[in-house]
Each structure stands twice: as structure tokens, then as C-alpha cells.
C-alpha positions as CSV (number, residue, x, y, z in Angstrom):
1,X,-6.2,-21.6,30.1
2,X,-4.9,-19.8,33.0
3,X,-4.1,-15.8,33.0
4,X,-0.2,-16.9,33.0
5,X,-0.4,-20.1,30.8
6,X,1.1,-19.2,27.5
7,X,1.3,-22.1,24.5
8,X,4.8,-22.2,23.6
9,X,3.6,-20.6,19.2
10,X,1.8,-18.0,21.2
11,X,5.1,-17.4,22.7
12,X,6.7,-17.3,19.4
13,X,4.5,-15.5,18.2
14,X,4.9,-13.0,21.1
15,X,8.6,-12.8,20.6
16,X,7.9,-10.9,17.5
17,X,6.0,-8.4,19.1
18,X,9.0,-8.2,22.2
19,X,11.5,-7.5,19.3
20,X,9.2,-4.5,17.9
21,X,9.2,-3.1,20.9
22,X,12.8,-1.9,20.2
23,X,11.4,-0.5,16.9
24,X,9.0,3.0,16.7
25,X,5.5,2.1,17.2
26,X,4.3,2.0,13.5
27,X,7.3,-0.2,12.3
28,X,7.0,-3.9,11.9
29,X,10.2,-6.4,13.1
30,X,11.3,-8.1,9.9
31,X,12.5,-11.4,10.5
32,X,14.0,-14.3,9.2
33,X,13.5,-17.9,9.6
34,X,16.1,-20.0,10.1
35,X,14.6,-23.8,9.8
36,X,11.4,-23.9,7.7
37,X,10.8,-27.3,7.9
38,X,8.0,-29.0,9.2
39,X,8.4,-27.2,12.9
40,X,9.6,-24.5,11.3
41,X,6.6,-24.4,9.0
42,X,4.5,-24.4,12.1
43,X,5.9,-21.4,13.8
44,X,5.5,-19.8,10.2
45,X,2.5,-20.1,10.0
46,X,1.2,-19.1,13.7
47,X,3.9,-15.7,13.0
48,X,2.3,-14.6,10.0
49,X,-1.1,-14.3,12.3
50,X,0.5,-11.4,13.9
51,X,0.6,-8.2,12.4
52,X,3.4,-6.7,14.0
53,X,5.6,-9.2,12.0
54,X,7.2,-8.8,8.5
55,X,8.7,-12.2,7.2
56,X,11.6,-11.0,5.0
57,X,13.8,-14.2,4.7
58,X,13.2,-18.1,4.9
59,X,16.4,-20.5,5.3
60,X,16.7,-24.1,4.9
61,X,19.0,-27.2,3.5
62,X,16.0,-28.0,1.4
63,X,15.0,-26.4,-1.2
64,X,11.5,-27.3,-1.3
65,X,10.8,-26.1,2.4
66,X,11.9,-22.8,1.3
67,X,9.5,-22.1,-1.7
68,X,6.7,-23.4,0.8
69,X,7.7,-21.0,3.2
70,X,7.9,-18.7,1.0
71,X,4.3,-19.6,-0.7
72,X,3.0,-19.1,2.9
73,X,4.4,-15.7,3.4
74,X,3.1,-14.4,-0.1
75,X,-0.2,-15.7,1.2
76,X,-0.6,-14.7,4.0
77,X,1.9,-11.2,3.9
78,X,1.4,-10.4,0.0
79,X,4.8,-10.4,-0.5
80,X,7.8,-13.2,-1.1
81,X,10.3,-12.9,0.7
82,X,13.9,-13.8,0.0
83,X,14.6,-17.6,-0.1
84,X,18.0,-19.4,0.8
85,X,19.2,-22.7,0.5
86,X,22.9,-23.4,-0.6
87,X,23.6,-25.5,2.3
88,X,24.0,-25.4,5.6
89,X,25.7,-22.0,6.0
90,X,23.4,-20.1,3.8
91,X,21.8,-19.0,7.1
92,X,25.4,-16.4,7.2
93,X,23.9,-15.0,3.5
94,X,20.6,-14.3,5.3
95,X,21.8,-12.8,8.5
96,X,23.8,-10.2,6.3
97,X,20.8,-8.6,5.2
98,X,20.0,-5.3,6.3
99,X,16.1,-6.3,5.8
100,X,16.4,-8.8,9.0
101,X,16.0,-7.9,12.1
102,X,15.6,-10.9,14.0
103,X,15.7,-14.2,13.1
104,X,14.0,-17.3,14.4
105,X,15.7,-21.0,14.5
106,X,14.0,-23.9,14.1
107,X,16.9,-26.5,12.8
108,X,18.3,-29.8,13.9
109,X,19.2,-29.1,17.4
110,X,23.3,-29.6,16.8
111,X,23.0,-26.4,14.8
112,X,21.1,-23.9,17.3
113,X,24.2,-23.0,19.3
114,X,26.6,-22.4,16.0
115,X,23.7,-20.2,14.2
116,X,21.9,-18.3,17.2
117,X,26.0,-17.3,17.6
118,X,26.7,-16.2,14.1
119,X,23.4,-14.1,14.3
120,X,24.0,-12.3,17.9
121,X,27.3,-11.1,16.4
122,X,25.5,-10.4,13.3
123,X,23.7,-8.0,15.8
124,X,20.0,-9.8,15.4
125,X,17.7,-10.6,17.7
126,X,17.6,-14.5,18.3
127,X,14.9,-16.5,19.3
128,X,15.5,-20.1,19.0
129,X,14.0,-24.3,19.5
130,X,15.2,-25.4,22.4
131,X,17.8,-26.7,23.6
132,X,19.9,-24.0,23.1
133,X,23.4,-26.0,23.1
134,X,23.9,-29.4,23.0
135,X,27.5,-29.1,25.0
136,X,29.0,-27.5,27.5
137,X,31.6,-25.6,25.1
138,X,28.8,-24.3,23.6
139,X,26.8,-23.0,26.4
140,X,30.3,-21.2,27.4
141,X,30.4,-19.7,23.6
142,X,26.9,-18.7,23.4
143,X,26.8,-17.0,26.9
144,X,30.3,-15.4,26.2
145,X,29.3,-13.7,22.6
146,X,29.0,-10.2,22.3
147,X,25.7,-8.7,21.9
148,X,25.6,-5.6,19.5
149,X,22.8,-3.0,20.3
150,X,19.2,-3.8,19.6
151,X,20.3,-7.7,19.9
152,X,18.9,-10.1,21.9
153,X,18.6,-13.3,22.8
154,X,15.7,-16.2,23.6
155,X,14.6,-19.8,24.0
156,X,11.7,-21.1,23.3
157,X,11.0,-24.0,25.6
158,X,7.8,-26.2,25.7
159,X,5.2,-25.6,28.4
160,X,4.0,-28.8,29.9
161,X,1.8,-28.6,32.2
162,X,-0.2,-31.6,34.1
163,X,-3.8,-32.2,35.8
164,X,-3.7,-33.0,39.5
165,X,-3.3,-37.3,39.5
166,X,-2.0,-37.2,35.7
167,X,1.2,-38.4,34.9
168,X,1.8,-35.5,32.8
């Protein structure tokens, strides 16, 4: 790969380390996941590489995506973090924890705008799947909600990239 080619999990993964930069050097981001099925899963898994990263909480309508997520993060972390799954709000329960941070979405795109909102006033740092909204009233509420300090927000879009002659 290029010197300015980043995968979009390496990105991800990156994010984490972005977020700790907000944090004293020695502290690790705790974050949440918002989405642990199977792309969610995937991200998981290529976040718990980093070390800079603390999974703390693991979201999802299904309850069997959560304990997997959260069998992952015991592996690979050593701890188990907290699990939710009573619907598709529980993501609120999660994003009133002091012990998150930031939170990453990975849900059925109709739901980024509505939770990446709840958890920039919820003052966490966001990153979520793209596309960000999926209608123009919600590109106006996301872009118009307040951000408390140490909140941020980001997109993760795919990087595509093509060989001269390709139809890539």
C-alpha cells in the first residue's frame, strides 16, 4: 500500500487512538459499540488489536451478538464488559455510562443519524458506518447538535481505490 492509503478497520482502529489523544498519555479511551453484529463484530475484533483501546460496553437488538462480543472482549481484553440488548434504544442505557467514552456505530443505516445524535449530546465521541443520514432532515439535526466538550464526531467511509484500466 501507499504512504497515504489507509484500510477503512485501520481507520477504525485509528479512531480510537484520535479519541485518546484527548485523554493523558497513560489512559486508555473506553468505548462502546453500538452494533455488534456481523460488521460490527469485524471492527471488534480489528479494535481490540489496539492497545490504546478499552472495550467497556457492547450494544445490539440481539442478544446473542452481545455475548459474542462480549466473549471477544474477555479474550482478547481479559475483562467482560457490560452487555445491552433490550431493544432498540438500549444504546441510551449504554451512552449513560460514565465508563464510555466514545462509542462506535455499526447498526442498520436508518439508525446512525438518531444514535450518533443521542451520543454527541450524551457528550461522546462518535465514530460511525457510513452513511451518516439517510435524509436531509437528518443531516440538518446531526450537523445542528450541540457538541459537549471532549465530543466529537466521525464517519467512517470505505476506501476504494482502482488499478490504472480497472473498472474499479
Amino acid at each position: 500500500r501507499t504512504q497515504n492509503t489507509w484500510t477503512r478497520r485501520e481507520l477504525l482502529a485509528l479512531s480510537a487512538t484520535t479519541a485518546a489523544a484527548q485523554n493523558r498519555a497513560d489512559e486508555k479511551i473506553r468505548i462502546g459499540f453500538i452494533g455488534v453484529g456481523s460488521r460490527g463484530t469485524g471492527l471488534l475484533k480489528t479494535l481490540l488489536t489496539r492497545a490504546e483501546a478499552d472495550v467497556t460496553a457492547a450494544c445490539d437488538i440481539d442478544p446473542k451478538s452481545v455475548t459474542r462480543a462480549q466473549d471477544l472482549v474477555k479474550e482478547f481484553k481479559g475483562h467482560f464488559p457490560t452487555g445491552f440488548d433490550k431493544g432498540p434504544d438500549d444504546h441510551r442505557r449504554l451512552l449513560a455510562r460514565t465508563d464510555v467514552q466514545a462509542v462506535l456505530i455499526a447498526t442498520p443505516q436508518e439508525d446512525h443519524a438518531r444514535m450518533a445524535i443521542d451520543a454527541m449530546k450524551a457528550g461522546k465521541f462518535v465514530a460511525s458506518e457510513v452513511p451518516a443520514c439517510t435524509t436531509l432532515e437528518e443531516c440538518w439535526d446531526r450537523g445542528s447538535t450541540p457538541r459537549k466538550p471532549k465530543s466529537g464526531t466521525m464517519r467512517a467511509a470505505n476506501n476504494r481505490t482502482a488499478r490504472a484500466g480497472t473498472d474499479g
